[in-house]
N, C-alpha and C positions, 0 to 999 in steps of 0.2 A: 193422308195429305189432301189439301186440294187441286182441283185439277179444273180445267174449262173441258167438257167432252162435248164430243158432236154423236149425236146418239142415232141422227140420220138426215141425209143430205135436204139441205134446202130448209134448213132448221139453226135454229140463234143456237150458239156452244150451250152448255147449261153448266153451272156451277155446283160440281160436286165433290164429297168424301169419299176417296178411294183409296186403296191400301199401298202403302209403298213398295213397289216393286223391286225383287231379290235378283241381282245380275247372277246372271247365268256363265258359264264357260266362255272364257273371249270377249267379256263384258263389264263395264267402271257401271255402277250406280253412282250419281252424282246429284249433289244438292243444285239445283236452278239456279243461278243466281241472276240469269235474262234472258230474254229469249226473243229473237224478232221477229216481226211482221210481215209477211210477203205474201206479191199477186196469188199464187200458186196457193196459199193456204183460202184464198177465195175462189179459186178453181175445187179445190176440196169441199168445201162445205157448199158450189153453188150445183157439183154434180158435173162439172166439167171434165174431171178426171174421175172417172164410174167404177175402180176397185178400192176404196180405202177400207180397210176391214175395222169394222164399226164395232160396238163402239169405240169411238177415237181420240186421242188425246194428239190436238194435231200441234204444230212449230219443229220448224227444220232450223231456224237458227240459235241453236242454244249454247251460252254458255255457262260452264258447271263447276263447282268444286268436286274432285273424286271422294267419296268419302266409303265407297268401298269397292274394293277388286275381286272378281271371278276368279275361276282358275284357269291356266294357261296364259296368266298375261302376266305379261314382264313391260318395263318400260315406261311404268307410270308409277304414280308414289300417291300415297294419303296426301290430300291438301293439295295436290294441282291441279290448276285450271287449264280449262281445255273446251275446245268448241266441238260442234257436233252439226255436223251437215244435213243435206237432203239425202244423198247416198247414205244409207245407212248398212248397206251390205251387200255383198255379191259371193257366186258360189265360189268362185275362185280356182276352178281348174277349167274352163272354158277357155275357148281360142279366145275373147276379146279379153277375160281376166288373167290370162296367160300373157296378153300384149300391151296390157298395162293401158287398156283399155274398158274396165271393167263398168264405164258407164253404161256400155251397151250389155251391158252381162244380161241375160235373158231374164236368169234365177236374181235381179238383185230385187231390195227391198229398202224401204223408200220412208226418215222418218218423217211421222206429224203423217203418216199415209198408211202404211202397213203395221210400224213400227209408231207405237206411242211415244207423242216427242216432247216439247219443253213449256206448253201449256200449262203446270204444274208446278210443287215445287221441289219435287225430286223425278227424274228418270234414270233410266236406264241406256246404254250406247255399245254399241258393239267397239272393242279399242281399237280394233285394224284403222275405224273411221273417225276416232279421235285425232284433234292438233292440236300441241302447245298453241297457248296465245302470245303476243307477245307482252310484256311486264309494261309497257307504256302505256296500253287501253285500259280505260274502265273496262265495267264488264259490259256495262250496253252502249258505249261506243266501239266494242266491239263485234256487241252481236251480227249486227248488217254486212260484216265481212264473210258471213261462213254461208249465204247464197247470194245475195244483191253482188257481193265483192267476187266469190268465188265463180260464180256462172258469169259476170259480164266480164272476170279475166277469160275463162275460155274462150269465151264469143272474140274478145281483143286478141287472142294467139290467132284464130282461126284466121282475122283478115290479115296478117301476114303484113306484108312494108305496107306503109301509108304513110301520106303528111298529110290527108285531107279527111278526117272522119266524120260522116253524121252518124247521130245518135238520138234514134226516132222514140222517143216516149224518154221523158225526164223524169227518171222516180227516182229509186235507190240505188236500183245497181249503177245507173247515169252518173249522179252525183258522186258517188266512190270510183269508174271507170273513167269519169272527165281527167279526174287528179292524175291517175295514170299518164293518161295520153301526153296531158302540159307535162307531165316531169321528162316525157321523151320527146317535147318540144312539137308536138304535131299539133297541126288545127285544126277544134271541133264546133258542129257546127251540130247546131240543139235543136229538135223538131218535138213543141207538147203538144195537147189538146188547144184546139182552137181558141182562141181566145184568152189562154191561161198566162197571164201576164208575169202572174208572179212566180209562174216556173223558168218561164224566160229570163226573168231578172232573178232566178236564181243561178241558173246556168252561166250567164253573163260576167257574173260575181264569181262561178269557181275557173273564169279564163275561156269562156266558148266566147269564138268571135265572132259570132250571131248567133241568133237564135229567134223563130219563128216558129207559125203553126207549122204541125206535120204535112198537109194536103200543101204547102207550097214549095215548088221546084227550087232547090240548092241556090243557093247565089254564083256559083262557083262548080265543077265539076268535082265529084267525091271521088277520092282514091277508092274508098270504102263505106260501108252503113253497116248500122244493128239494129236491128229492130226490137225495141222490147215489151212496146206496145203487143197486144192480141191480140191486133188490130189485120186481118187479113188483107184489108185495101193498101194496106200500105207497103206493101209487098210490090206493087207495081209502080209505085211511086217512090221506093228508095230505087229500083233501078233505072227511074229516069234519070235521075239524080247522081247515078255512080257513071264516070268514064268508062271507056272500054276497055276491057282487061279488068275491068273494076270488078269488087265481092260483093254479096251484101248476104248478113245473116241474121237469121231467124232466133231470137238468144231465148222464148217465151217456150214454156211447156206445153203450153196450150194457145190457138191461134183459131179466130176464126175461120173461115172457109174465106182462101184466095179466088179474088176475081179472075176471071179468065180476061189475058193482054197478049196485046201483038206480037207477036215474035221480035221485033227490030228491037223492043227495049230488052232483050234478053240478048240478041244477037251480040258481034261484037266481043264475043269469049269473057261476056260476063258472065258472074258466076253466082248463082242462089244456094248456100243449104243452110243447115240448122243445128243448132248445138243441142247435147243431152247430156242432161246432168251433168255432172265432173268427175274427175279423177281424186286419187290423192296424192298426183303428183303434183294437180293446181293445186290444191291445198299449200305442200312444202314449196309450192315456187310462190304463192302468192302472197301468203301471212306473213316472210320476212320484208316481200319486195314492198307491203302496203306499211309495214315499222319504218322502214329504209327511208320513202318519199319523201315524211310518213303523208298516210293520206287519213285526212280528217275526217269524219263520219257525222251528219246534220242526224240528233235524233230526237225523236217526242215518245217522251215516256209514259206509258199507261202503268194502272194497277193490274194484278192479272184479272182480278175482278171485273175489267172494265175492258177486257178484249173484246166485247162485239161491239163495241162503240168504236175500239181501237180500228176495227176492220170494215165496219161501213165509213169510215175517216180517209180509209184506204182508196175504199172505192169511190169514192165521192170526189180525191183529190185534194182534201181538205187540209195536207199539209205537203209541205218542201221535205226532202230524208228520207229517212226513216221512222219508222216503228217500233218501240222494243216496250214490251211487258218483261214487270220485275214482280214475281213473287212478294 
């Protein structure tokens, strides 16, 4: 098959022929049929995150036809489609994977990182960490639900009540989280890159009722923030921005180094911390609730052949959405 590999950090993927991989015990091998784009797969390849075990076939959001099953799995059938996370596994009798908290699982492992992901045009998944999709998405308007949709729902459970939300860096998970927020009637309030106009008037258009650079102070006091920029400065400037009693969370896997601030804007019983990874109870809460909305997904399609273009596009800011590479 081919595949894009990262053969070592700080290096362009390279396009190669690699053997298709045999699902093992507890495992669907599945045909690619998309696979999405995310910051996080540029923390991978820039050495941001320093374990991926190389060489690597990196993408967390894939989705797949099953076209063959392990042994020990029940509950999937030839010919179903099904997505495939970041979480790609955990040991499963630990206290956090005993509490249905298995993000924090010590032993987990992590695709498109440890586990070769949807770069290609076949992988392999563990089934525990597959989901039906729903039958109304394509497959790459669905891909951007199984991290951008599923990590910016956690970050959205974490702040708890709100009617006042900002949402610091407008990508992907923004754009699928905004839709959220409007269908439970709260108002958001969009903070991109300086100057980036036409992320503003993208946000505008999915129902934020402003939106501005990140570095300026709220119009309005936040019930809550997210952050999902990497951006570590911004950390002291969503809590200007949150009321007291207000959240504000850290939704990125990686962040640079927070400045040191006052105490007063922390003060006040406001509150900072940081999501990891997901569950796969977001999972079954979030793929019907995103049919239901439904929430629409903005995406630009590469060849998979043309994913390092797809991913300095990324980084650049060079489109609104998402990103999904098709086999």
């Amino acid at each position: 098959m081919k595949a894009m590999v990262l053969e070592s950090a700080n290096t362009r993927l390279q396009l190669r022929e690699v053997a298709v991989p045999d699902p093992g015990a507890g495992e669907l091998l599945l045909q690619v049929k998309a696979c999405g784009i995310c910051r996080t797969d540029l923390h991978v390849l820039d050495g941001d995150l320093t374990a991926p075990s190389l060489p690597l076939i990196p993408g967390h959001q894939i989705i797949g036809e099953v076209i063959g099953i392990g042994e020990q799995v029940t509950g999937f059938a030839i010919g179903q489609r099904v997505g495939v996370p970041w979480l790609g596994g955990s040991c499963g009798y630990c206290w956090y994977c005993s509490h249905h908290r298995e993000n924090l699982c010590d032993e987990a492992r992590y695709t498109g990182y440890q586990i070769n992901g949807g770069f290609a045009e076949y992988t392999v998944a563990d089934a525990a960490y597959c989901f039906p999709i729903p039958a109304q998405y394509s497959d790459q308007q669905a891909a951007p639900l199984l991290c951008a949709g599923l990590i910016g729902y956690r970050a959205y459970r974490m702040l708890g009540a709100c009617e006042t939300i900002g949402l610091y860096g407008f990508g992907a998970a923004a754009h699928i989280l905004i839709q959220v927020a409007r269908h439970h009637r709260q108002a958001v309030y969009a903070f991109t890159r300086e100057g980036d106009s036409e992320a503003q008037a993208f946000a505008r258009q999915l129902g934020a009722c402003w939106a501005g650079d990140s570095l300026q102070v709220a119009p309005v006091p936040l019930d809550g923030a997210i952050i999902f920029a990497p951006a570590g400065e911004l950390v002291p400037q969503a809590l200007r921005s949150v009321r007291k009693g207000g959240r504000v969370v850290c939704a990125g896997i990686h962040m640079s180094d927070i400045p040191s601030f006052p105490y007063d804007i922390l003060w006040g019983e406001r509150e900072l911390c940081s999501v990891a990874n997901l569950t796969r109870i977001d999972g079954e809460e979030f793929l019907p609730l995103a049919a239901a909305i439904p929430v629409q997904t903005t995406v630009h399609v590469y060849p998979l052949e043309q994913a390092n273009e797809a991913l300095e596009d990324l980084r650049q800011g060079r489109f609104t959405g998402a990103a999904v590479l098709v086999p």
